[in-house]
N, C-alpha and C positions, 0 to 999 in steps of 0.2 A: 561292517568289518573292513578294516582297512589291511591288505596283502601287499608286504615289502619283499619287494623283488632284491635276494642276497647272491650273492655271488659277482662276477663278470660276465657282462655279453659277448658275444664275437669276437672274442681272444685278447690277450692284452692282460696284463695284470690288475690287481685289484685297483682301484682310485685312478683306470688310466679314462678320461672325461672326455678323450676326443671320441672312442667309440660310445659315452654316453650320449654326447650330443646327436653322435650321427643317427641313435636311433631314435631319441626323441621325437615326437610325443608319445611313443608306445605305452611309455610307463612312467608315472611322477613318483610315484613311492618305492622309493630302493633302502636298501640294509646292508653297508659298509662294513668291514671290521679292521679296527684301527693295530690290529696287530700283522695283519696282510698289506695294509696300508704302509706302514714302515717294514716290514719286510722287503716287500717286491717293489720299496721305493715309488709308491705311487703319487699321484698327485692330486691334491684336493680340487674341484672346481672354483672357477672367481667369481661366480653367482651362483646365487640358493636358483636352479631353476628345478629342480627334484626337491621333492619331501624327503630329505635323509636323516634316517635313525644310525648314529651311529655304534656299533659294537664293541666292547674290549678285544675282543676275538679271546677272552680270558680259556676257554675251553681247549681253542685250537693250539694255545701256546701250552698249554697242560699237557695234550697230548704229543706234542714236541720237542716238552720237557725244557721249557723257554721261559722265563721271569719276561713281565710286565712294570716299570715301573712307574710306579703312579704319579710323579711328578710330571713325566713327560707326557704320560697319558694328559695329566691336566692342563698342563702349559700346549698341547696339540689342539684340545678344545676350543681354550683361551682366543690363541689363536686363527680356529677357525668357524666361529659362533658365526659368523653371519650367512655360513652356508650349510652349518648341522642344525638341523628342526631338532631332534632329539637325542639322547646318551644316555647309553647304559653305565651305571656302576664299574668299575673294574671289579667283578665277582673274583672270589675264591673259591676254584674249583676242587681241589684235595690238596690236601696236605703229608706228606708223605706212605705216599701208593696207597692212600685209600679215598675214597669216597666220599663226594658231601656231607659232611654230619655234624654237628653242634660246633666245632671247633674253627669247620669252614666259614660258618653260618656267620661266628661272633665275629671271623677276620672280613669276612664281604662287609658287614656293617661297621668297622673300622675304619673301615676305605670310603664306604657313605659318606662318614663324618669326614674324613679329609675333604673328601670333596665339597663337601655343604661348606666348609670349616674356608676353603679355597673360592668360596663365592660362586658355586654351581652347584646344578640342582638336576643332581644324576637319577636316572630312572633306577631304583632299587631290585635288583634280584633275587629271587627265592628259587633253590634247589629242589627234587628230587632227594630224602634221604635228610634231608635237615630239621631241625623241629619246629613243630609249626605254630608255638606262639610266637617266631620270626615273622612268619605270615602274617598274624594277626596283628601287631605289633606294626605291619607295613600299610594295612589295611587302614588302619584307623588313623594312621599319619600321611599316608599320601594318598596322590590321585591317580598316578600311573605305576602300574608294579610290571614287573616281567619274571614268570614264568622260566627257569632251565631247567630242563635235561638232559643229565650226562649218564654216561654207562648203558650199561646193558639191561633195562629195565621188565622189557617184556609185557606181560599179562599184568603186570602192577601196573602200570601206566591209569589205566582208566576210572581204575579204583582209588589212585592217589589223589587225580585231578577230580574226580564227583566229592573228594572230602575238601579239597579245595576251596571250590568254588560254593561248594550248599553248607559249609559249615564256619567259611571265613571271607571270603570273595562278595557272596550275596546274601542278600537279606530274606526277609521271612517269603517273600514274593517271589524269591528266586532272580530280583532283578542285581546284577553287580554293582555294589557300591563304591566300586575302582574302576579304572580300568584297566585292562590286565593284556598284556605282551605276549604270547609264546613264540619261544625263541625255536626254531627248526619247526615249526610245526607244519607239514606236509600234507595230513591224510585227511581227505576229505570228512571223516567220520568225526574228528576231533575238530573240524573246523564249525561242522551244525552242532556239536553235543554238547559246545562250551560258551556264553556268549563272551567269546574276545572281543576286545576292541582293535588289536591290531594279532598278526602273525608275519613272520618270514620263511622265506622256501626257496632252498639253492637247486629246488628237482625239476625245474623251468628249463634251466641251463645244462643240468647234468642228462636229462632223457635226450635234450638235444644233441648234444656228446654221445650220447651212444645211440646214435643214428634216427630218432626216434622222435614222434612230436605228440601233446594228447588232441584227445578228438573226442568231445562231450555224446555220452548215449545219444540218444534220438534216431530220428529219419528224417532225412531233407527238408532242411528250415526248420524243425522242431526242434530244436537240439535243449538237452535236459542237463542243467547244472548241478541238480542237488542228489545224483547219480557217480558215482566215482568214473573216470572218464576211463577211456581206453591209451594206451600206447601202442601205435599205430608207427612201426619198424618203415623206413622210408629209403633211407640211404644206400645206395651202392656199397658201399662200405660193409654195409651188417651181416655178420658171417651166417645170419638164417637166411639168407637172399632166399634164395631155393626151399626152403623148409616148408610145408604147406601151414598156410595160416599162421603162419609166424613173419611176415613179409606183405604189404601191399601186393606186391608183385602175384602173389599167391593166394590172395582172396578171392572169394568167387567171383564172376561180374557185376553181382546186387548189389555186394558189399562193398569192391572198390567203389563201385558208383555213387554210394552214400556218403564212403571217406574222401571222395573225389570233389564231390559237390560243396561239404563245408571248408575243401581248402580252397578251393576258387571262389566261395563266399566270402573269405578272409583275405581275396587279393592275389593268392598266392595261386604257383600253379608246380607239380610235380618235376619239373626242367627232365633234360634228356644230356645221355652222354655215349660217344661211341670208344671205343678202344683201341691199343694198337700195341706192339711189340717191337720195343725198338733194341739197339745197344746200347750198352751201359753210356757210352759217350756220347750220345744224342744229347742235343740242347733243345730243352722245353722253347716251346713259341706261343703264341697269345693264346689263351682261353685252353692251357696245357696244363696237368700237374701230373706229376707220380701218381701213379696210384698203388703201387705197395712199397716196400723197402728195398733197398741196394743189396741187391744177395749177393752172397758171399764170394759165389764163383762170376771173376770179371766177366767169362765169356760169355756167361747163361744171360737170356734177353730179361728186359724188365717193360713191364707194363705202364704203358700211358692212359692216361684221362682225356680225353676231346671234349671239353664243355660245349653242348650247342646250343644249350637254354637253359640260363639256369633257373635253379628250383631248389625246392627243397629235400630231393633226395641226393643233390652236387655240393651244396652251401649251406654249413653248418650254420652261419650267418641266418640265413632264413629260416632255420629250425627253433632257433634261439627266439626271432619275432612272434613266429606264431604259436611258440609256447606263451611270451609275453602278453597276448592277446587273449590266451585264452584264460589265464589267470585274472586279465583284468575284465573279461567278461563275467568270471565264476566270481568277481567281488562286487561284480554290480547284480549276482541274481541273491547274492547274501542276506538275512534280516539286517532292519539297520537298525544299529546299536541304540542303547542297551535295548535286549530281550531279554526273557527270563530262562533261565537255566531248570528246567522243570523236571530234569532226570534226577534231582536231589532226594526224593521223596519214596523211590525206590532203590536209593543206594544198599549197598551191603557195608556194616563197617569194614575200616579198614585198618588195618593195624600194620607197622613197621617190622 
């Protein structure tokens, strides 16, 4: 299984290529979205040195309430083929405030055909909520499909994806005779229950943001990947600093010692920081930052950061890497594709 790292690392807006470089080799496979992309003005790189799938971002401009149009989506391609590996369709997310369904389904495969029709050869999309001789119909005509969904799905999710994949996906063996995308797919549960070929997951970066890095089950040096990992609160920043067991800082001694060991196995090491109470008119000086907001009242003090070593509970920067790491160790302990999907044979129907 191949795990595309979606989002941005280390700040910067989508497509900005100098912080891809800078982390480079962390990660070759990343997932763009070309609607963030012209958004936030970003920039493509001048060499394929990433495996990149590129996105419509068609979801995220749905929920924005933002048109994609498809000529510039394809004249953006056109353009920059020599450094996207792969491209999604410009799907159809809903059509007025409702939901994937037959009507979305026929306009997503409309846009296929422009596309194919424009001399490219877009990865096809199938919804959540759509009907699934679309599926079937995808299956038997391509070789890479991708998987969305949108909405608030729930408890159907599992039931959808086992009618999926054991009734249109794979064959009587359970082995996939596609191969198949999921688009956001996050949970460790959906990543062994389904044999994908590839997924994306923006929750690398976003645990990183909320102070937070994972840290695979185990005991020093054993570490277990096919285990859902832990989020393990690191940052000065994180309002459970204090909180028992919600907090590094707060774990027993056994425990930090364990979460301690696989970050300094990773390179990495906790960094330190001291504090101080300055005026509001104090000017920062090297290895200085704020550390909360400009209150309201001039006179009241405001709090500083003293970086002494940095780490990853100072530098979101370093949170972002060793999530990256540990993604790309959780696709190297993955089956390697195709396996069979063997939960088919216990499903429950599913109906719409």
């Amino acid at each position: 299984m191949q795990i595309h790292l979606a989002g941005v690392p280390g700040g910067g807006s989508s497509g900005d290529c100098k912080r891809e470089r800078e982390l480079n080799p962390f990660w070759e496979k990343r997932l763009w979205s070309y609607y963030w992309i012209i958004k936030d003005k970003g920039k493509m790189p001048k060499e394929n040195k990433i495996d990149l799938f590129m996105d419509s971002g068609a979801f995220s401009a749905w929920t924005q309430g933002k048109d994609i149009n498809i000529n510039e989506y394809i004249q953006f391609i056109k353009e920059n083929q020599d450094v996207i590996n792969i491209y999604a369709n410009l799907d159809v997310i809903g059509i007025g405030g409702k939901q994937p369904n037959k009507l979305t389904a026929e306009k997503t495969l409309e846009n296929q055909k422009i596309m194919e029709k424009a001399g490219l050869s877009p990865v096809p999309v199938f919804h959540f909520g759509e009907p699934f001789p679309y599926l079937k119909d995808y299956c038997d005509k391509y070789e890479y499909i991708a998987l969305g969904v949108a909405g608030n799905i729930g408890a159907k999710l599992i039931p959808w994806l086992d009618k999926c994949f054991s009734e249109f996906i794979c064959d009587e063996k359970g082995y996939p005779k596609a191969k198949i995308h999921g688009f956001a797919v996050t949970s460790l549960k959906l990543m062994l229950r389904y044999p994908w070929y590839s997924v994306d997951s923006t929750s690398w970066v976003i645990t990183g943001r909320m102070g937070s890095i994972f840290v695979p089950c185990g005991t020093k040096g054993e570490w277990i990947y096919n285990k859902t990992p832990r989020k393990i609160s690191v940052s000065l920043r994180n309002p459970n600093i204090k909180d028992e067991g919600q907090h590094i800082n707060t774990f027993s001694p056994m425990e930090q010692e364990v979460i301690l060991s696989y970050i300094h196995k990773k390179g990495y090491c906790l960094g330190k920081s001291k504090f101080k109470e300055v005026d509001q008119s104090y000017e920062l000086q090297k290895n200085e930052r704020w550390f909360e907001k400009k209150p309201v009242d001039k006179l009241e003090k405001r709090e500083v950061e003293v970086i002494i070593e940095d780490g990853i509970s100072n530098r979101y920067q370093l949170r972002d890497e060793m999530n990256i790491i540990y993604f790309l160790d959780l696709e190297k302990s993955m089956p390697e594709w195709p396996w069979p999907f063997t939960q088919h044979r216990k499903m429950k129907k599913f109906e719409l």
